[in-house]
Structures are given as structure tokens and as C-alpha cells.
Steps between C-alpha positions, in 0.01 A plus 500: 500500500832616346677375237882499451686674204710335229898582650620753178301692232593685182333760312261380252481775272162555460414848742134367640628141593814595647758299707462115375705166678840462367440199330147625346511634117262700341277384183255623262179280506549372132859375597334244777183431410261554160218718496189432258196701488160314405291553269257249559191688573175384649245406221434182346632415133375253268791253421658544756597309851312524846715604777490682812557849509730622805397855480569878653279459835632130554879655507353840710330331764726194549848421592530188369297339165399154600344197271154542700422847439209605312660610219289647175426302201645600191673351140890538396669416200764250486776710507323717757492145756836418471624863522274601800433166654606581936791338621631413804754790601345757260376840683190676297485861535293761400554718271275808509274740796305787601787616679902476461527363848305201483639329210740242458269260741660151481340131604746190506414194316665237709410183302440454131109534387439323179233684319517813660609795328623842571248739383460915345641757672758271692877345434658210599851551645690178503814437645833411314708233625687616799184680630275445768117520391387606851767778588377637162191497635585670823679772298168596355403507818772781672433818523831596273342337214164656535686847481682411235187362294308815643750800321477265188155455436383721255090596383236715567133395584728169560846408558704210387881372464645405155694208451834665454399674853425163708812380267784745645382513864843463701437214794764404747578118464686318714645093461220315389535272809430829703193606251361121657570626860364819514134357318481265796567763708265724369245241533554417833523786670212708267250176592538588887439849375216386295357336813535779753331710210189255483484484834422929523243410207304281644504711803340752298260260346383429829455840603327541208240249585511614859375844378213370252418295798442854744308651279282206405401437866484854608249622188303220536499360832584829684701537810296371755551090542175482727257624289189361351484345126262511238519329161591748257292396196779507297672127462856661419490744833319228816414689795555774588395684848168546594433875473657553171375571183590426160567756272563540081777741485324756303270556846830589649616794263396840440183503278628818324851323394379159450765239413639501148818464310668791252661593207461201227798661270727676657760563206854547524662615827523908515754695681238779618170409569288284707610225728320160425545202728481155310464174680863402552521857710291339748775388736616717801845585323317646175221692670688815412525768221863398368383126432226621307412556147321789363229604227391841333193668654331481179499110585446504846184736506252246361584341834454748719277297741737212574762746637672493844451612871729462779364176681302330207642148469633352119477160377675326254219347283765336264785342452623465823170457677372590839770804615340780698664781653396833633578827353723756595485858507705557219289255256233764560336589176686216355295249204491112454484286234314203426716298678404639834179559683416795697294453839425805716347373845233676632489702785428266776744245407808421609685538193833295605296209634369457119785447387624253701131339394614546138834319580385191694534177324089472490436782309781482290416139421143531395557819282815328334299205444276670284774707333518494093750463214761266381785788423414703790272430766252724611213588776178631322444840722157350578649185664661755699201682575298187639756359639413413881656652798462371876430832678511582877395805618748816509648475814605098404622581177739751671662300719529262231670713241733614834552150579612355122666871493730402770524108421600600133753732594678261726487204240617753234827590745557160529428408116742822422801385733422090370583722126830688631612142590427391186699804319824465674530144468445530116759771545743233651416242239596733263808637636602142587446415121721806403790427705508117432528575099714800523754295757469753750432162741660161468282272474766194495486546897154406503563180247779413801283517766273287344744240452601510849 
């Protein structure tokens, strides 16, 4: 859908936000609304008063701050509650990031929330009389702002925005009757955005459990819908078909590079030396040598035996649990760390087809229910070891891997076009936001249709 344009424009003045509705003016932030930074941080202090904390990840990951969030517990002073206390109308910002183009991120508080208060690391913008709490909001939200935020955020290992910089930030601002509109706007038509967005992510989630659910059957079931059953043994796996076998995983690797993880301490990344893949490199997009990290030979050569071969399969052990992937020819001679688990299938095996074993939900279920720590969870490399794999003979488990081969690949194209969906309609929910605060659409057309 298009959108008309207001009927004259002026220059605003400012080079990046360029031609403005006649009408509009342009403000500084501190001359329509006041900015406060908190300093109420998250620990508890004798003497003081409980409250809830409305802190950095509830502003990141929402749009809105609502009463039934689960908001942390903390204590504030007196003067820190009725100074920080949320109101209805304020917009919380942050204030700091790891990078200059993801700061700035704004939530709307659209009704006052007694005993919540605006927490470290965040400030509360509230709007002067004449201004409209929600087109503040959407401001945030435009991609003018978040250049202008961007060039002004200053820092090194982190990057933040002084007061005086969120202060002077030049917005456009038109009639506050207009500020009303265009928030109502916004709302209405980013929700149908919103909706065709959920819609793609659902999708995916569906394909997602449409491709646990191939690999499941195929690697334990196998292919053939008529054959015999036998019980398994195992209570997690059931049956599985009569002339298989059932395997520990260590029976199905090369005796002479048995399963194991690497390097314990890999120090500080190196510029020249040896290429070491950690667990979160376990992921088709990072199984190559410019996403990984590197370590002197001098560290590396205690770990000579855990290093790589085209074909060998790694496993994320922890953090991120259960990844496998094979390995390319340029990883050859590449290390791991302890993150990761080598396993180099014998000769014999179909390589491909156990890792699609590795992946299905069984496996991945029993050896992450006996995974360890609180921090970071972990597989012991023993679990691993044991852990029990339905095995059909060679010719099966290569028309297995070909069949998940080719069922994964068309899920993944449709997964991958479900995402490009997904991309440009957050493209036109931003540009949408952009022009509706910057006036380059009128949105008092859409308040008279509405009417009508």
C-alpha cells in the first residue's frame, strides 16, 4: 500500500533528515521532553525500599513494558522511586552497546506502573507538555535516529551516549494533535506487519519440527514402512527394525582416532598460527577459516591427536549442545577445543548417515539429559562414547543419509525463503516508521479514512 504526501515541505536544516512538512518544526530532545539516566542498579540495600527493577534486557527484547512482566527484584531509595518510578507516556531507552548501531533501543510504557523503576544503564525520556509519548517512542524507533545515535556514541571495548548527546539530538515534530495520529498509525499498520511477520515464523517453526521429525523416523525407523520390528532394549528409542543392531558410537569410529575433545586453554586469539574451532563454529555458516579463532603451535601441539581430517564429524559438547557438522577440506589439520568433540567414522560407515543419527531428537535427548553444569552445560565425552546408535547395515544407512540429505535441503530452501520474507517486511516496518516521523507520509489521511 501507498501512502499520500503532506501538500508543501520546507527545508529542515538538519543535512541527514532533510525536507520536513511545512507546518513541522524542528526540536532538540531536551526542549520536548526530559531525559534522566538511572542509577538505580540491581543489588539489594539495607534501608531501603523493594521495588521492581525494569532493566536493560526487559527494554531490548520488548516493545512495550507492561505491569505483568517478570521484572527483577531490587531496593531504591526514596528519592530514587519518585524520580524513576515508570509513567504512562515515558519511553526508556538504553543507553550503552557492543556496537554503535544497536543502541538507542526504546520500549513504550503505555500506562503508569507503580513500583516499578527504571533501572542502570537505561534513561527515562518523558515527554513535555505538547508532546506525544508514543511518537517519541516511534522516533527511537526510525532509522534517522539510529544514525544519528550511531555517529554519536562514543567507547571502545563498549560504546555509549552521554546525556548532553541523547540531549541535543534534532527530531522533527509536528502539531501535537498530528504526534497522536501518526502513533495510531504506526500501530496499526506495524501490527498487520507484525502479523504477516509471525506468520513466516511459525512457518519456520514448523519446518523446524518437520525436519527433527525426518530424521527421527528415518535413523530409527528406516525407510522401509513394511518392515519387521523388534523392541530395541532401550525405553527412550522403542523398536526399531528387525535386522538392526544397536551400536555405542565409539564402535562406529576409527579405533586409531577415537573420539575426544581438544585444547582446554586456548589463550588469546593469534593472527598467525593455528586454526581452532570452538563450539559456537559448529554451524554451517562458521565451518570456515575466517570465522575461526587461532592459537600458537606451542599450544596446539600437546593436542596433536584431536586434530582434523576432511570428513571427521565435530560436536558441540557445550554450550550450545548437540551441533554436528562435517568437515571441510580446508579445516584440514585444523584443532578443537573442549567445547567440541571430534568423531572420525570408520571405514565401513557411512559417515553422513551418523550424523544425521547424532542430530535426531533421540540421541540428542538422552545425551542432553545427562548433560552437566549450571553456568554451562556440558556432555561428559564418555556419555558420548556410550551413547546408543540404531544401526542398519551400509547400504540402509546410505540411502538414509541421501534421503535426510535431500529432505533437509528442501526444508532448508523453504526455511531460507520463509527468512527473506521475514527480512523485507522488517525492512518495510522500518521504512514505514521512518517516513511517518520524518513526514515524508501523511498520516492525517489515514486518521480520515478511519472516520469515514
Amino acid at each position: 500500500m501507498s501512502f499520500p504526501r503532506h501538500a508543501r515541505y520546507k527545508e529542515s536544516g538538519v543535512e541527514w533528515l532533510g525536507d520536513i512538512p511545512e507546518h513541522w518544526h524542528v526540536r532538540r530532545l531536551k526542549h520536548v521532553c526530559q531525559v534522566t539516566p538511572s542509577n538505580v542498579d540491581k543489588k539489594s540495600h539495607e534501608g531501603e525500599t523493594a521495588v521492581a527493577l525494569c532493566n536493560y534486557t526487559d527494554v531490548y527484547y520488548n516493545d512495550t513494558i507492561v505491569a505483568d512482566m517478570n521484572f527483577m527484584p531490587a531496593t531504591a531509595s526514596d528519592d530514587q522511586i519518585a524520580k524513576f518510578t515508570l509513567r504512562a507516556g515515558d519511553t526508556i531507552i538504553t543507553k550503552d552497546s557492543e556496537t554503535a548501531d544497536d543502541i538507542a533501543v526504546a520500549a513504550y510504557v503505555p500506562n503508569d506502573l507503580p513500583g516499578v523503576v527504571c533501572g542502570y544503564h537505561l534513561s527515562i525520556v518523558r515527554p513535555l507538555a505538547g508532546t506525544h509519548g508514543a511518537f517519541v517512542k516511534r522516533f527511537f524507533d526510525s532509522s534517522y535516529a539510529k544514525s544519528c545515535f550511531a555517529v554519536r556514541a562514543n567507547g571502545l571495548t563498549r560504546v555509549g551516549l552521554s546525556q548532553y548527546q541523547i540531549d541535543n539530538v534534532i527530531l522533527p515534530v509536528p502539531p501535537s494533535t498530528e504526534q497522536a495520529l501518526i502513533a495510531t498509525f504506526l500501530d496499526c499498520e506495524t501490527a498487520k506487519i507484525d502479523a504477516l511477520i509471525a506468520e513466516q515464523q511459525r512457518l519456520i517453526e514448523l519446518l523446524k519440527e518437520k525436519r527433527q521429525a525426518v530424521i527421527s523416523h528415518a535413523v530409527t525407523k528406516g525407510l522401509n514402512p513394511n518392515a519387521r520390528m523388534k523392541p530395541s532394549g532401550i525405553e527412550w528409542l522403542g523398536d526399531i527394525p528387525e535386522h538392526w543392531a544397536i551400536t555405542p558410537l565409539k564402535w562406529l569410529t576409527d579405533p586409531k582416532r577415537p573420539i575426544m575433545y581438544g585444547i582446554v586453554l586456548p589463550g588469546p586469539d593469534v593472527s598467525e598460527g593455528i586454526p581452532i574451532l570452538k563450539g559456537g563454529n559448529v554451524k554451517p555458516s562458521r565451518m570456515n577459516l575466517q570465522s575461526m579463532a587461532r592459537t600458537t603451535p606451542e599450544i596446539e601441539a600437546p593436542y596433536a591427536r584431536a586434530r582434523l581430517k576432511k570428513g571427521d564429524l565435530v560436536y558441540s559438547i557445550r554450550g550450545s549442545i548437540g551441533d554436528c557438522e562435517p568437515v571441510p577440506t580446508e579445516l584440514e589439520g585444523s584443532n578443537i577445543t573442549q567445547d567440541v568433540a571430534r568423531v572420525a567414522v570408520v571405514a565401513g560407515v557411512c559417515a553422513s548417515w551418523v550424523r544425521w543419527a547424532l542430530l535426531s531428537a533421540a540421541v540428542r535427548e538422552d545425551l542432553a539429559s545427562g548433560s552437566l553444569g549450571a553456568a554451562v552445560r556440558g556432555i561428559n565425552i564418555f556419555d558420548l562414547k556410550r551413547a546408543d546408535i540404531p544401526t542398519p547395515p551400509l547400504d540402509e544407512q546410505i540411502a538414509i543419509a541421501d534421503y535426510v540429505g535431500g529432505e533437509n535441503s528442501r526444508i532448508e530452501k523453504l526455511s531460507a525463503g520463509a527468512q527473506h520474507a521475514i527480512d523485507l517486511l522488517r525492512e518495510r516496518r522500518a521504512a514505514l516508521i521512518s517516513a511517518a516521523v520524518t513526514g515524508q507520509i501523511d498520516a492525517r489521511a489515514f486518521a480520515e479514512r478511519k472516520a469515514a
